[in-house]
N, C-alpha and C positions, 0 to 999 in steps of 0.2 A: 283181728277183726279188719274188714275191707270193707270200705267206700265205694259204690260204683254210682256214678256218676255219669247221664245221659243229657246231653246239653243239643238242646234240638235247637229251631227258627224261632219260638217264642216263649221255650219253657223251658228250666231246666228238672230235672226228675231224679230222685237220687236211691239209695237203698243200701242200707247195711245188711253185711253179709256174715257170718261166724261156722264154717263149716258149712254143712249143709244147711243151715238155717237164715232166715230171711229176720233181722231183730229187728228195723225200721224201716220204713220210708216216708218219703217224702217230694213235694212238687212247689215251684215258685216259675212265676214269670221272669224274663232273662232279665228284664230291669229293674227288678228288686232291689234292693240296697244291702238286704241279708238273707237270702237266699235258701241260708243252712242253718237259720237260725232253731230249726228245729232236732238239730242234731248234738247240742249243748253234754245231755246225759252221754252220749257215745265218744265225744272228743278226744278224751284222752286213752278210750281201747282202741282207736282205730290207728294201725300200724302201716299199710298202704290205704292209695286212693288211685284208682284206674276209670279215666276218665274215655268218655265214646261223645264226642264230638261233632255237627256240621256248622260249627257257630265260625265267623271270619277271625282273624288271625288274633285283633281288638277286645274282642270277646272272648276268645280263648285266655287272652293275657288278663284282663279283669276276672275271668272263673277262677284262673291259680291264686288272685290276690285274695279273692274270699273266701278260697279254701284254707288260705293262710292265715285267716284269721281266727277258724274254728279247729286246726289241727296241724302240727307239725309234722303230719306223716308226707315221705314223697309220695308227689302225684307225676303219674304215667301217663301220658295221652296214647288211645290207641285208635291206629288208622286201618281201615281195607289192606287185603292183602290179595297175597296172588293164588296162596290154598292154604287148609289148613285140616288133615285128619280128613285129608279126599274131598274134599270141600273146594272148587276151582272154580276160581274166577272168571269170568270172560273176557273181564275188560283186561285192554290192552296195557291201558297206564290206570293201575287199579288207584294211584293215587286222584283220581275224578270220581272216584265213586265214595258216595255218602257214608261217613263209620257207620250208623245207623243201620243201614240197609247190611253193609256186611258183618254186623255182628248180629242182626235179627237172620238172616241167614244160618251162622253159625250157631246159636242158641237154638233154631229148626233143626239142624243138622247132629249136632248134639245127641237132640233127643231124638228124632225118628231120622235114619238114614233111611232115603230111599225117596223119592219123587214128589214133592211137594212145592206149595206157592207160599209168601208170603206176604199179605198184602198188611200197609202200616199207613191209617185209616190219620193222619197226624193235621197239620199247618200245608204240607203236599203228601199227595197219597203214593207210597211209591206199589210198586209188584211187581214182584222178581220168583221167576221160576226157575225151578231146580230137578235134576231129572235124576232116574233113579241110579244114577251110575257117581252123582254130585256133583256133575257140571252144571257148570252154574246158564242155561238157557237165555236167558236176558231178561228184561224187565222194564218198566215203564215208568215214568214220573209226570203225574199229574195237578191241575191246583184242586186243594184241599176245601172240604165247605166252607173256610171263614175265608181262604183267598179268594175265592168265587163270590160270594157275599159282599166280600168289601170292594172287587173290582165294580158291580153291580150300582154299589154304592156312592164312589169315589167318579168313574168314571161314564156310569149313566143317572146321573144325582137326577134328572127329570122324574125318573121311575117313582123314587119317593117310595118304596114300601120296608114295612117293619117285617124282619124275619122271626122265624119262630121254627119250631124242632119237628114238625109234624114229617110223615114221608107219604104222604097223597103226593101219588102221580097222575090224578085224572087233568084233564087239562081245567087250567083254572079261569074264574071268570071277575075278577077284579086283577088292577095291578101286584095286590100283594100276594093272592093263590098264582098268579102266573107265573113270580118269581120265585114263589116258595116251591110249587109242583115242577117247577121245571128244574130247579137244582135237585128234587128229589129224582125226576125224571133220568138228569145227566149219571148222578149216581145210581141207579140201576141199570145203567146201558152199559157200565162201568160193568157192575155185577154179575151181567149176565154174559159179559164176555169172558170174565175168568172163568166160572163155572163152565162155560163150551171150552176154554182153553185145557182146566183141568181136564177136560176128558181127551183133549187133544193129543196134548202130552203125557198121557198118563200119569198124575200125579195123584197120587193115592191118598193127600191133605189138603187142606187151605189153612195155614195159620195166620192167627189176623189179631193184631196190634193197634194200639194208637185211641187217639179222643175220642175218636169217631167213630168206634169199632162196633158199638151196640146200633148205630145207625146202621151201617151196610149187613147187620146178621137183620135188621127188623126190613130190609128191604130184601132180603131173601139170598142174602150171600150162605154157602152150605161150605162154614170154618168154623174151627174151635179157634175160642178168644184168650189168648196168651199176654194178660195185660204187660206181662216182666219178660217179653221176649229178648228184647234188647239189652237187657242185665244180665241173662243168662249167658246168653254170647260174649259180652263182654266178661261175663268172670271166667268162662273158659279160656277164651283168649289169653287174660290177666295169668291164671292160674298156668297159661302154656308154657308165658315167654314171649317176649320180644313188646317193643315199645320206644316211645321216645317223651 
């Protein structure tokens, strides 16, 4: 039984694996105190634990201590690579590029070979395209609705409005429609550029991940929603080889 393990900017998200089957999951905030506490019944079948990573080095070090406390299996950190199963990277020094992103790739690649986006809808929104040959095209990293929300917050506190989940983009006519329509507004200028991108590069998918993922399909993004994209990738990965 395997552990996989996605430790993102504010959340960590977890998921036991046995074969082809998915027996748990589970999700905590990164500064939780027990994290896994929900993983109690699985502790002693789980024999690895393969961790996908963009948390600082700190954090990294406190994830293996509470992993320590719910299971003695080793844990594997796995990072971006430079290909994998035709799957190629762009970046130069693929160690800058988010595990996240490169194993949400590789769980796309996986399953549909051939010209697709990923976009992962999370804390920052990333998208990366992939053409139908597996080069990895490039891709974009943007801030996320609750980064955008709290800069709004934080650093225009004048503003004073309450957010809420609505996605009216008409322009609004109080402070709190102006702030709320306009982050819905920013995320569809988002959406309608992939969707032209898509037809640009000919990408014959959108798969789309992350918090936020029902947001950008209800603002009119044309993806299938892959909540465990990032597991998938990662347990192919895990199941390849290689790690530290």
């Amino acid at each position: 039984m395997m552990l996989l393990v996605d430790s993102g900017n504010t959340r960590i998200k977890w998921r036991v694996v046995q074969g082809g089957q998915v027996k748990a999951e589970g999700a905590a905030m990164l500064d939780e105190k027990a994290p896994f506490a929900g993983l109690a019944h699985f502790a002693h079948d789980i024999t690895r634990v393969a961790v996908s990573s963009v948390a600082s080095e700190q954090n990294c070090r406190e994830l293996e201590q509470a992993l320590s406390r719910v299971t003695r299996a080793p844990v594997t950190f796995y990072w971006s690579e430079s290909s994998r199963q035709g799957l190629v990277n762009s970046y130069q020094d693929v160690r800058k590029m988010g595990a996240d992103r490169w194993h949400g790739m590789v769980g796309a690649w996986s399953r549909y070979p051939g010209g697709f986006a990923v976009v992962d809808a999370g804390s920052a929104v990333t998208v990366d395209y992939v053409a139908e040959s597996g080069a990895h095209i490039g891709g974009y990293i943007l801030p996320g609705l609750r980064m955008m929300r709290r800069s709004l917050k934080l650093d225009a506190a004048r503003i004073g409005f309450e957010h809420d989940d609505q996605v009216n983009t008409l322009p609004g006519r109080s402070t709190g429609e102006c702030a709320n329509h306009g982050l819905a507004w920013l995320t569809l200028g988002v959406i309608e550029r992939i969707n032209a991108d898509a037809r640009v590069h000919n990408l014959r998918r959108v798969l789309l991940t992350g918090g936020d993922a029902q947001r950008f399909v209800d603002l009119g993004l044309q993806a299938e929603v892959r909540p465990g994209l990032v597991f998938e990738g990662l347990q192919a990965v895990a199941q390849g080889g290689k790690g530290e």
